[in-house]
C-alpha positions as CSV (number, residue, x, y, z in Angstrom):
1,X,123.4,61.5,108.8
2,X,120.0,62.4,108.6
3,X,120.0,64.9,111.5
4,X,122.9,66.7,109.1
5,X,120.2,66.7,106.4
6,X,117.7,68.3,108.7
7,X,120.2,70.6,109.5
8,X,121.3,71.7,106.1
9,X,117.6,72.2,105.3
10,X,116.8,74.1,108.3
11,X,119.8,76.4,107.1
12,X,119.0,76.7,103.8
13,X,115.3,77.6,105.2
14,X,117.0,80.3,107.3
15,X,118.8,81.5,103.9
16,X,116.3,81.9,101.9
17,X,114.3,84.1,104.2
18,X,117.3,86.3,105.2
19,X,117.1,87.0,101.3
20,X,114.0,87.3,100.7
21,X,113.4,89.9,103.5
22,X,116.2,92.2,101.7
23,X,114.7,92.0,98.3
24,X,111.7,92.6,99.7
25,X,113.2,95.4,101.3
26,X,114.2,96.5,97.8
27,X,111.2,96.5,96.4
28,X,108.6,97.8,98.9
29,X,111.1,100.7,100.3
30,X,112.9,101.4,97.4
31,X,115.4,104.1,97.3
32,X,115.0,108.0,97.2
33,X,115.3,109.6,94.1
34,X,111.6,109.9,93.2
35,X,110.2,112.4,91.4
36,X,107.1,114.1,93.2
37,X,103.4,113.4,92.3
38,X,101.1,116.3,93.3
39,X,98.0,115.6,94.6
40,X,95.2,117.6,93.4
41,X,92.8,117.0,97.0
42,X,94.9,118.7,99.5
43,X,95.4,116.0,102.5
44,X,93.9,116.9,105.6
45,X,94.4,115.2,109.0
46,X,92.1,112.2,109.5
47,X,90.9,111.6,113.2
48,X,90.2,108.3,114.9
49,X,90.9,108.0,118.6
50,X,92.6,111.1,118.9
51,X,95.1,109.7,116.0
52,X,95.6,111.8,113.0
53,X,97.2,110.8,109.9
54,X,98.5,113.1,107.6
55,X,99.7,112.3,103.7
56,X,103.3,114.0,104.0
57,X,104.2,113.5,100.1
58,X,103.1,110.5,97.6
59,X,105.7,110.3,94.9
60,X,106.5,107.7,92.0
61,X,110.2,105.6,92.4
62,X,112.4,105.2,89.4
63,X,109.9,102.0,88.3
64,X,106.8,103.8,88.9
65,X,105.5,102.4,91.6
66,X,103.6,105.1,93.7
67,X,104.9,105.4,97.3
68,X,103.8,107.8,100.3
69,X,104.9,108.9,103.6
70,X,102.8,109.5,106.3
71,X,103.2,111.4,109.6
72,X,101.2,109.6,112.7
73,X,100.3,111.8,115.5
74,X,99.2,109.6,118.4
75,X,97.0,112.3,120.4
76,X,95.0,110.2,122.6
77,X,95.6,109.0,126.0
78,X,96.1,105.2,125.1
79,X,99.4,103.5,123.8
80,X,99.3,102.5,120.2
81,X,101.3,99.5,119.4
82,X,102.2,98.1,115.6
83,X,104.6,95.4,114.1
84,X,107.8,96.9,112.2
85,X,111.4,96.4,111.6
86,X,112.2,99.7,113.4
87,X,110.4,103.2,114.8
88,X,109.8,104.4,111.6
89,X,108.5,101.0,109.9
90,X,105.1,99.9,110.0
91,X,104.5,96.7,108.6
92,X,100.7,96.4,108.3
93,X,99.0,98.8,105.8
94,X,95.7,98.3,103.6
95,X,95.5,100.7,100.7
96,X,92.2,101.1,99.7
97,X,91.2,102.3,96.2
98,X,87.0,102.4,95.8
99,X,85.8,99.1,97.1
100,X,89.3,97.4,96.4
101,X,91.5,97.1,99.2
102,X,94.9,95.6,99.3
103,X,96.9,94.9,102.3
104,X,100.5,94.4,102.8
105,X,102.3,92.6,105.7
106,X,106.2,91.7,106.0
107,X,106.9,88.8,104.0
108,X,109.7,87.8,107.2
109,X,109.4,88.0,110.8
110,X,113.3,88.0,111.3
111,X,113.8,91.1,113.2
112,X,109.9,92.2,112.9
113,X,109.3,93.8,116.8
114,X,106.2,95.2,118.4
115,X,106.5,99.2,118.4
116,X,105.1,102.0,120.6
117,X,103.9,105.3,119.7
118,X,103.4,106.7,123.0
119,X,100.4,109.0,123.8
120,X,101.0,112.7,122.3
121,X,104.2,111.2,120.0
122,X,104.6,111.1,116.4
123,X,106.6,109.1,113.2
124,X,106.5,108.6,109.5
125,X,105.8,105.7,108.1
126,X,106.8,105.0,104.2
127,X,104.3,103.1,102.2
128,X,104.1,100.9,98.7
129,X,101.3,101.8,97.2
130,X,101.9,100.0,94.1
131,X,101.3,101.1,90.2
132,X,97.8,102.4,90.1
133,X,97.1,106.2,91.0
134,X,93.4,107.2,91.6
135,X,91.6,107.9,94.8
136,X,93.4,106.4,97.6
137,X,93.0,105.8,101.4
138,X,95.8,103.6,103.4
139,X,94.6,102.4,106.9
140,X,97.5,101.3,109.6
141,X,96.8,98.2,111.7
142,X,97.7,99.0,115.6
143,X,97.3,97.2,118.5
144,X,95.0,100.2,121.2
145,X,95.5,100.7,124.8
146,X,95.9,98.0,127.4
147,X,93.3,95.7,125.8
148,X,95.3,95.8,122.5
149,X,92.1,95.8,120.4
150,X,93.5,95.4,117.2
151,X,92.0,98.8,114.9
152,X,92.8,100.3,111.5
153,X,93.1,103.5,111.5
154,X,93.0,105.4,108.0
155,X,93.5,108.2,106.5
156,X,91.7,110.5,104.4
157,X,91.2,110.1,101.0
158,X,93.8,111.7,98.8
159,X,94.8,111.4,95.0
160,X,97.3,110.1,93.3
161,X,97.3,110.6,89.4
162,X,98.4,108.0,86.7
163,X,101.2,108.0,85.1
């Protein structure tokens, strides 16, 4: 009897996370009918180990949460590896807004891999920014080269303005 009680709880655990990664899904990838927010400080490619990131478009959801894509060009030599759901998911981001920073990491690890971005490849990655507009910068954890030093790369500053 009481290995069934483990069992129901271990299920239940299992549950609960399964749901919680969906919502989460919900709310930090919300979907697409946003209405664009312009920038006013044209984004411009931000270097680091041959690895530019580039501000695509930052636009509000139908809550107003701020949300950008990025495109990630991976031009050096080295492999860059990062944690995501699937190749266009990246699931370790710190926005960074003056000396505030606030990162974001999956709140599940059910399906969560390790990804590549091959030397000389590219992918967007769609961020939760959250409410706040202002001066931004978001940095991308990745695991670099065969020694998988663990690096954030960011981008350049850009603006988002409030609602």
């Amino acid at each position: 009897m009481k290995r069934l009680g483990f069992l129901f709880v271990a299920l239940v655990t299992f549950a609960a996370g399964v749901m919680l990664k969906r919502a989460s899904s919900a709310f930090f990838h919300p979907a697409e009918t946003p209405a664009e927010v312009h920038s006013s400080i044209p984004p411009r490619p931000q270097s680091s180990h041959n690895v530019q990131i580039n501000l695509r478009r930052s636009f509000r959801d139908e809550n107003g949460v701020v949300n950008a894509e990025f495109n990630v060009m991976n031009g050096s030599v080295e492999p860059l590896l990062y944690l995501g759901y699937s190749k266009g998911d990246h699931e370790q981001w710190t926005v960074r807004r003056g000396n505030r920073s606030q990162r974001y990491s999956p709140f599940c690890g059910t399906g969560l891999e390790e990804r590549l971005l091959a030397p000389n490849e590219s992918v967007n990655f769609k961020v939760y920014l959250g409410p706040e507009g202002g001066k931004l910068q978001v940095g991308f954890d990745f695991l670099v080269g065969l020694p998988r030093s663990k690096q954030t790369i960011w981008s350049n500053e850009f603006f988002v303005p409030d609602l």
